[in-house]
C-alpha positions in Angstrom: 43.7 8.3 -1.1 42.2 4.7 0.1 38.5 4.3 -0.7 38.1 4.0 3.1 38.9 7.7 3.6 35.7 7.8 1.6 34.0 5.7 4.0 31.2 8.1 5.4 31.2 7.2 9.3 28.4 5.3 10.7 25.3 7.0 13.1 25.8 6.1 16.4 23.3 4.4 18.3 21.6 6.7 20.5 19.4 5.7 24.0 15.8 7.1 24.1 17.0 10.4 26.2 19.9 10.9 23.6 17.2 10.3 20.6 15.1 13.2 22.3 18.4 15.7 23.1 19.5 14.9 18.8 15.6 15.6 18.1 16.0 18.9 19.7 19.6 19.9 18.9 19.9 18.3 15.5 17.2 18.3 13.8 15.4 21.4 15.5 12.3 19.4 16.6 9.6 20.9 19.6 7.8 18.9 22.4 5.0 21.2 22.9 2.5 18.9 21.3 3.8 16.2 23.0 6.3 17.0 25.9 9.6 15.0 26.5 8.0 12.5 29.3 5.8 11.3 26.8 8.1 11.1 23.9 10.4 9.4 26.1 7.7 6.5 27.1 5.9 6.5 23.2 9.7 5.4 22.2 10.0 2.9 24.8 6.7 1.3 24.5 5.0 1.8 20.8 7.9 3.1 18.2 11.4 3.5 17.2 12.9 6.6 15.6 13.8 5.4 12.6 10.6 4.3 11.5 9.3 8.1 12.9 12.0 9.9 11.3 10.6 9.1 8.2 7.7 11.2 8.4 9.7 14.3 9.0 9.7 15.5 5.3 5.7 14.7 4.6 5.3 17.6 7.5 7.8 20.5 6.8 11.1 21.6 4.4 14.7 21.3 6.0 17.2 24.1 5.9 20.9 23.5 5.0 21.8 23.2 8.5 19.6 19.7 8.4 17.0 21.3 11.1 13.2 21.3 10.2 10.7 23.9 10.5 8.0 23.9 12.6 8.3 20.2 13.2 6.8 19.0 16.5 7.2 15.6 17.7 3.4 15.2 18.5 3.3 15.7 14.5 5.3 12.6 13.6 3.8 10.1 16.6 0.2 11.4 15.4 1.0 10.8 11.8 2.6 7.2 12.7 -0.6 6.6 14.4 -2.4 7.3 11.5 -0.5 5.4 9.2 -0.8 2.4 11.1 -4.4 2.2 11.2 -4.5 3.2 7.9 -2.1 -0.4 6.9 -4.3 -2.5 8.1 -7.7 -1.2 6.5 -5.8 -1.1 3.3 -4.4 -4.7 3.6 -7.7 -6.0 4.5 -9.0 -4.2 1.8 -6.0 -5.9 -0.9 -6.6 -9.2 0.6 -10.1 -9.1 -0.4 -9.0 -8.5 -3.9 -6.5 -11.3 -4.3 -9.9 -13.6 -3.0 -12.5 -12.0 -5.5 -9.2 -12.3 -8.6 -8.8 -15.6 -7.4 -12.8 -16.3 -7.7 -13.2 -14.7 -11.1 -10.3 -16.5 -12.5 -11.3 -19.9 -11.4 -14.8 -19.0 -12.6 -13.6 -18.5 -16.0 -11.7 -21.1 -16.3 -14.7 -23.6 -15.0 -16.5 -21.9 -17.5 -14.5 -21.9 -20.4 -14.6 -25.3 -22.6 -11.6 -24.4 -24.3 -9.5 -24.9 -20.8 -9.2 -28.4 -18.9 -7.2 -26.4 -16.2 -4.3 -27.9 -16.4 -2.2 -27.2 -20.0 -2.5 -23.0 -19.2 -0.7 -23.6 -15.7 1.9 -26.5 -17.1 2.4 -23.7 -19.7 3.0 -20.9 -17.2 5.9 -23.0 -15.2 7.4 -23.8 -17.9 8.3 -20.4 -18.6 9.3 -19.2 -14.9 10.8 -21.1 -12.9 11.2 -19.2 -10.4 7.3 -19.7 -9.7 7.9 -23.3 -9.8 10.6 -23.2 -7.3 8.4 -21.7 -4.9 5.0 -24.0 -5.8 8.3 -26.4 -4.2 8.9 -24.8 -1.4 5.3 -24.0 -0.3 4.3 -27.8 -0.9 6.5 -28.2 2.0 4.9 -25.8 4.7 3.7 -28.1 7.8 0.5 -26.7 9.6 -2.4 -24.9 8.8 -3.2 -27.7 6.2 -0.1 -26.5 4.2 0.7 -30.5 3.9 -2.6 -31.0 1.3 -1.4 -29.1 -1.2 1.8 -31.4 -1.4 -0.9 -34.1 -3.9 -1.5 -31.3 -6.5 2.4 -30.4 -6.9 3.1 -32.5 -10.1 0.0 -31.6 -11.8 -1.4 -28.9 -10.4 -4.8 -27.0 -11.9 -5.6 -23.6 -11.6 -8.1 -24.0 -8.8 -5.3 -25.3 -6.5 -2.6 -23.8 -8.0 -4.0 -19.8 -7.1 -3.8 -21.2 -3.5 -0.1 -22.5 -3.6 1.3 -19.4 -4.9 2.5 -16.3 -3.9 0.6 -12.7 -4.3 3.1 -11.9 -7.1 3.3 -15.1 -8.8 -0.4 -14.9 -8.8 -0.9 -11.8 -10.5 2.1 -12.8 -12.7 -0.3 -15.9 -13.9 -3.4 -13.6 -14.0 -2.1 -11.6 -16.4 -0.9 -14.9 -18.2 -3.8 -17.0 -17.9 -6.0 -14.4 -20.2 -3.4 -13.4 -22.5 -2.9 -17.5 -23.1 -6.8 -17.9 -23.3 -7.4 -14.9 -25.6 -9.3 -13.6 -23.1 -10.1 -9.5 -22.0 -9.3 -8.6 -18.6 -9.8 -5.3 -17.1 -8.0 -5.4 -14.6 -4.3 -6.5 -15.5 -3.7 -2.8 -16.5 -3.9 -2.0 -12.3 -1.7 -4.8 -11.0 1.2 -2.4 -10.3 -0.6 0.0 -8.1 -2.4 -2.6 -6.0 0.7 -4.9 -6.2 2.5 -1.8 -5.0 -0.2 -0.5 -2.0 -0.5 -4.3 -0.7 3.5 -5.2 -0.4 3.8 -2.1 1.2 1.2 -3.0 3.9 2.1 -6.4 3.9 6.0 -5.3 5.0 4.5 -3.0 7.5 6.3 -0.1 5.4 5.6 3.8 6.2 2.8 4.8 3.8 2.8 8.2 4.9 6.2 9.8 4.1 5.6 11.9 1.5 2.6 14.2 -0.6 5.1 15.5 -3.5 4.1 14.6 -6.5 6.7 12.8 -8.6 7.3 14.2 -12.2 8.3 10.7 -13.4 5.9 8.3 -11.7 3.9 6.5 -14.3 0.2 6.8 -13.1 -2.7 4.6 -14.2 -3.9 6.3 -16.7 -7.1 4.7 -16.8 -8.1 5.5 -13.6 -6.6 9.1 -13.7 -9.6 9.6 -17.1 -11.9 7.8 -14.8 -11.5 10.7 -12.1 -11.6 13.7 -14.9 -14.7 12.5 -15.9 -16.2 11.9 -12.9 -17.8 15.3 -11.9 -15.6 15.4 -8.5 -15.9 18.8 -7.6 -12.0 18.4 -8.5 -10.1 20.8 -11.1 -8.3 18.2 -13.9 -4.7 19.8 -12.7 -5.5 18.9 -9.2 -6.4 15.3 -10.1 -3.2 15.1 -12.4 -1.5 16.9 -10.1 -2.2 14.3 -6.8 -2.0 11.0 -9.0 1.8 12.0 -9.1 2.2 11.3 -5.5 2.3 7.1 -5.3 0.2 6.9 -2.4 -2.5 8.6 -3.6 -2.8 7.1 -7.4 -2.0 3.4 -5.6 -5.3 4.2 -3.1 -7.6 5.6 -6.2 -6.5 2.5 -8.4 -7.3 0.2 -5.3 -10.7 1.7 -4.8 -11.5 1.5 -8.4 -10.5 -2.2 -9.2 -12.4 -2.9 -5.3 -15.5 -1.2 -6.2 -15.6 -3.1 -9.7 -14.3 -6.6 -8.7 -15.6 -7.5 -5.2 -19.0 -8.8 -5.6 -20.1 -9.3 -2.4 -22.3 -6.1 -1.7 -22.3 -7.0 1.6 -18.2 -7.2 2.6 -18.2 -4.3 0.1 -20.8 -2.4 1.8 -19.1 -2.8 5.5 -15.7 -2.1 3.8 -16.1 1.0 2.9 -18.0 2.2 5.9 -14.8 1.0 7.8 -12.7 3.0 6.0 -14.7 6.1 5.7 -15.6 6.3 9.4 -11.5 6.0 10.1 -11.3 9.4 7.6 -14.2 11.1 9.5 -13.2 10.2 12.7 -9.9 8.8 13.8 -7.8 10.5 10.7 -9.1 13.7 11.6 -9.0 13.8 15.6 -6.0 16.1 15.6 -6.1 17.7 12.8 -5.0 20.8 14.1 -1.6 19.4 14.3 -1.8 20.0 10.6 -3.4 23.4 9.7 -0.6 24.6 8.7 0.5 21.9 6.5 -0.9 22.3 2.9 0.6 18.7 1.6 -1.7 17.0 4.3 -4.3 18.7 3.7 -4.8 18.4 0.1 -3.7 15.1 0.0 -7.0 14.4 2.7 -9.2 16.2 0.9 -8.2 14.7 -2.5 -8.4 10.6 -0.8 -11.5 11.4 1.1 -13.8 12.9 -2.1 -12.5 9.8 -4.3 -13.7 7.6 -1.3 -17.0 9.0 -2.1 -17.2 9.0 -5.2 -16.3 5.0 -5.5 -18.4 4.6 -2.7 -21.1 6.3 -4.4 -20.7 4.3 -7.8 -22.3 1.4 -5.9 
């Protein structure tokens, strides 16, 4: 038999109505939360399927037959919403770190005799080109003053250079830079997670797809001890237990290195404000639509008492 026989056939493409008739036949999803009208216009004028679909397992188990239970579709466009708001507090949030990394680095390198600035990062492209190739490229960017960086390219320093990189050639260096210098850093350990939490932001990618924990995700250990010591009101299997789901370590490792590193009190201050009032308000404005879903809840519960607690450490 030919390896096309094999070949598994490709999903149609469906219009909006025939979205909402596969919603209800296929995969055994309700419109009483949200009645067809509405579904029909919400996937005309704010969001696709695809991306929506994805939220199907965070709320409910399928059966054989591939139909979920209990699934409404006022449960995926209210978790969507959710999500979205949720991106763009968090990006803020990891933007804000790549600024204060960038400031304590170039701090430490002003203030370290041992380093003229230039040698460490001559060092560092040396060994990866790949960062080199795009120091290249970026020299080349017209607008937005992208053109005055295109002086520094043959010798660049690490004051300039943190600007002319990317986020993950930047932590890439990081890491380097105090590991050529001799030097401690704290918070190398927690690139992963924030690297991780930031992309996904960045790329506009679903956050909110799933509250299993993962037997074989690595967590950050460091911050996972931090929690179990922390007098959270939290039983230690419950911690261990949530900093198996991604999402959840990735936001706890964000808040920790945030809390630490930022050292602005006020952008910390109004940061976490922002946040918290989106939990107590806006997160929870239907949360109904979720009483009987113990995933979401615990997962909520677990985010929003680690919020305080960081918050709190201030």
């Amino acid at each position: 038999m030919s390896k096309k026989e094999f070949t598994p056939a490709k999903p149609q493409k469906l219009t909006v109505p025939e979205v909402i008739e596969y919603c209800k036949d296929n995969l055994g999803i309700t419109f009483n939360l949200m009645d067809e009208e509405k579904a029909k216009s919400f996937l005309e004028k704010n969001n696709f399927f695809f991306r929506l679909k994805q939220y199907c397992s965070t709320c409910t188990e399928q059966t054989k037959s591939g139909k979920f239970i209990g699934l409404d579709f006022g449960h995926l466009v209210e978790l969507s919403t959710i999500d979205m708001f949720l991106r763009k507090i968090l990006l803020k949030m990891t933007i804000d770190l790549e600024h204060y990394l960038k400031v304590k680095l170039v701090n430490d390198c002003q203030n370290n005799p041992a380093d003229d600035g230039y040698e460490v990062v001559q060092k560092f492209l040396e060994g990866h080109p790949k960062a080199k190739e795009s120091l290249v490229q970026f020299s080349k960017i017209s607008g937005y003053g992208g053109n005055s960086f295109q002086k520094y390219l043959d010798t660049p320093a690490v004051w300039n250079f943190v600007e002319m990189i990317t986020f993950a050639d930047f932590i890439c260096f990081y890491a380097y830079y105090y590991d050529f210098m001799h030097m401690e850093c704290e918070y190398t350990k927690h690139f992963e997670s924030v690297r991780r939490i930031r992309n996904a932001c960045a790329h506009n990618v679903c956050l909110l797809t799933s509250f299993k924990s993962q037997a074989n995700f690595k967590t950050d250990l460091e911050t996972n001890f931090e929690l179990i010591n922390g007098n959270l009101g939290i039983g230690n299997g419950t911690i261990a237990n949530c900093m198996k789901v991604p999402l959840l370590n990735d936001f706890a490792v964000m808040l920790s290195v945030y809390t630490k590193l930022v050292s602005s009190p006020r952008v910390k201050e109004m940061t976490l404000k922002e946040i918290k009032d989106f939990f107590d308000d806006r997160m929870v404005y239907r949360k109904q639509y979720f009483e009987n879903k113990p995933d979401i809840k615990n997962a909520y519960r677990f985010a929003r008492r680690i919020l305080d607690y960081y918050s709190e450490k201030e």
